[in-house]
C-alpha positions, 0 to 999 in steps of 0.5 A, a space after each residue: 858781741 854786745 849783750 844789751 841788758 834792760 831790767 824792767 817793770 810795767 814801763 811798755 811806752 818807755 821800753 818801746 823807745 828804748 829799743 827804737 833807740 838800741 834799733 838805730 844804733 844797731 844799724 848804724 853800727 853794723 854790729 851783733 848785738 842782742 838785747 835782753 829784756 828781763 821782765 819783773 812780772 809786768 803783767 802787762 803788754 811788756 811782753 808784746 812790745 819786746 817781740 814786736 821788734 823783729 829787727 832786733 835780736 831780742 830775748 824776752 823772759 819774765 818771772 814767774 813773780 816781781 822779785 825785786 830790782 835787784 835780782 831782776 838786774 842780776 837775772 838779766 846780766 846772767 842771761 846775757 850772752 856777749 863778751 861787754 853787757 851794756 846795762 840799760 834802764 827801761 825808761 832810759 836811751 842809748 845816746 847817738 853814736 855811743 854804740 859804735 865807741 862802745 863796741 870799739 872800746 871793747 874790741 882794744 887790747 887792753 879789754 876793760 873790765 868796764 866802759 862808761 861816761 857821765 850821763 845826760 838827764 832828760 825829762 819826757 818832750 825834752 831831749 837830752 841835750 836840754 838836761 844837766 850832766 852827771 858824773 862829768 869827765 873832769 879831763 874832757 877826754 877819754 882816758 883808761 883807769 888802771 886796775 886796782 883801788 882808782 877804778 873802785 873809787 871812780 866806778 862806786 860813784 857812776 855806778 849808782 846810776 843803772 844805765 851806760 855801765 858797760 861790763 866785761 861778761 867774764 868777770 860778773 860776779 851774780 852770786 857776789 851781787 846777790 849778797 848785797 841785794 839789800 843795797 839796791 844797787 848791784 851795779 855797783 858791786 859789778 862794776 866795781 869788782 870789773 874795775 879792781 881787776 881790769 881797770 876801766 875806760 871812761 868816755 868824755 861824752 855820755 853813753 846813755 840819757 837817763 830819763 828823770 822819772 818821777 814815778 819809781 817802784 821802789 823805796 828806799 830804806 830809812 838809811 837811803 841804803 847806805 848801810 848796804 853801799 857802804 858794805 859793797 865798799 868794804 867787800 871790794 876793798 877787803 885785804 887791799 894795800 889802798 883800801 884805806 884810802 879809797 874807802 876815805 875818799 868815797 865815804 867823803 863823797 858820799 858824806 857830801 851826797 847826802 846833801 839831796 836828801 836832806 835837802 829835799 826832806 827840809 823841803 817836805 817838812 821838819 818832821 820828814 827832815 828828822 827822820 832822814 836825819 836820824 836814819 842816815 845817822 844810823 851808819 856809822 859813816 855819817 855819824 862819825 862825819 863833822 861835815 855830815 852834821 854841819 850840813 844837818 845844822 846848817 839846813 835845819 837851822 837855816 831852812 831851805 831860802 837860807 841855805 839857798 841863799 847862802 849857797 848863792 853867796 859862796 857858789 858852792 858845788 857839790 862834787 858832781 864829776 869822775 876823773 
């Protein structure tokens, strides 16, 4: 059985879509699913909107006060009841189609510690297809990741987004997440762990579209929360014979990553712009990096039309794909 896991907070319009989207799947694919929808304290019509579908075998539950995202995507994982848990993003939808490869990924012998795929945006009126693609499958096939460092290094990078994280149930770590609840993503700590131990299977196509909301509830800490991924990085490679390696490379691509929010901090204004500078630079990752402060120079210098401009002429891409 499929546990389908939706953390949510006053968002009852989107959840209704989402679980209209979970309903066709479901009868499409003719398989035992439950959902579980985890209520950070909405106070609001959540609660009716999650028992108004009969159809589905859904649990509702809500604290008893807002917790926090983390926890709140920890207690829904550990209510969870199915061998994979399907994470989803309230305001997020399960593709077509992608609820049958999941369940037939999950049924083959080797049993993946986590299933995933890139992710489609989409903004409310437009459907996913007219979106960009994240985390793209760089092969354009679906292929199985070893467990062990490769796995770690592929699922950090998806995992910073919530939805079409698939996890093998016995290998969720709740307390282990809980120790980095500062970081704002425990996801990411599951399914790195999930993929240490049992390697992954990554799809060619998207599992689930994730709405571009603008509207978050939630702020991020001055350091992004980089100071709280990078320890998840070093608590899943501790003692490891390739640990150096892996860490390497995903401080790399997180290093590069960084180019967002400086970006759209210049955008804001000069002053906005040194303080991001100044509190990514409190990580010692960033602040050992040359290509962090090139890229500090270069947009603060050149401003927002010169590194446009600039970006135009030498057709750079910033890495943007798994695999």
């Amino acid at each position: 059985m499929i546990s389908i896991a939706i953390p949510t907070y006053r968002r009852p319009r989107y959840l209704a879509e989402a679980l209209e989207g979970i309903t066709r799947e479901v009868n499409d694919a003719g398989a035992a699913v439950e959902v579980i929808v985890q209520d950070n304290a909405s106070g609001d019509e959540t609660k009716e909107v999650a028992e108004s579908f009969s159809d589905l075998s859904v649990s509702y539950r809500s604290n008893e006060s807002n917790l926090g995202p983390s926890e709140n995507i920890v207690r829904a994982c550990e209510r969870c009841s199915g061998d994979y848990v399907f994470l989803l993003g309230d305001d997020d939808l399960i593709e077509t189609g992608m609820l049958g490869r999941v369940i037939k990924g999950a049924s083959s012998d080797n049993r993946p510690g986590v299933i995933s795929g890139p992710v489609s945006h989409f903004l409310d009126g437009e459907t996913s297809q007219t979106g960009r693609l994240s985390f793209r499958n760089a092969r354009g096939e679906d292929y199985i990741i070893e467990p062990g460092g490769l796995a770690v290094e592929h699922m950090f990078a998806r995992a910073t987004m919530l939805s079409g994280l698939v996890l093998r149930r016995d290998l969720l770590d709740a307390e282990g997440a809980r120790r980095h609840s500062n970081s704002l993503y425990p996801q990411i700590y599951l399914a790195g762990l999930a993929g240490r131990e049992a390697g992954a299977l990554y799809f060619a196509e998207s599992i689930a579209s994730v709405r571009d909301n603008p509207v978050v509830e939630w702020s991020y800490s001055r350091d992004y929360m980089a100071g709280g991924v990078f320890k998840i990085l070093d608590d899943l490679t501790a003692s490891s014979d390739w640990a150096h390696g892996v860490r390497k490379r995903v401080t790399k691509r997180r290093v590069r990553s960084t180019y967002s929010p400086l970006h759209a901090a210049r955008k804001e204004s000069f002053r906005a712009y040194l303080k991001t500078t100044r509190g990514l630079s409190s990580v010692s990752q960033y602040r050992k990096s040359p290509f962090f402060w090139a890229m500090v120079l270069g947009i603060g210098t050149l401003g927002i039309h010169g590194i446009g401009l600039l970006r135009s002429v030498l057709r750079l891409r910033l890495p943007n794909h798994v695999g």
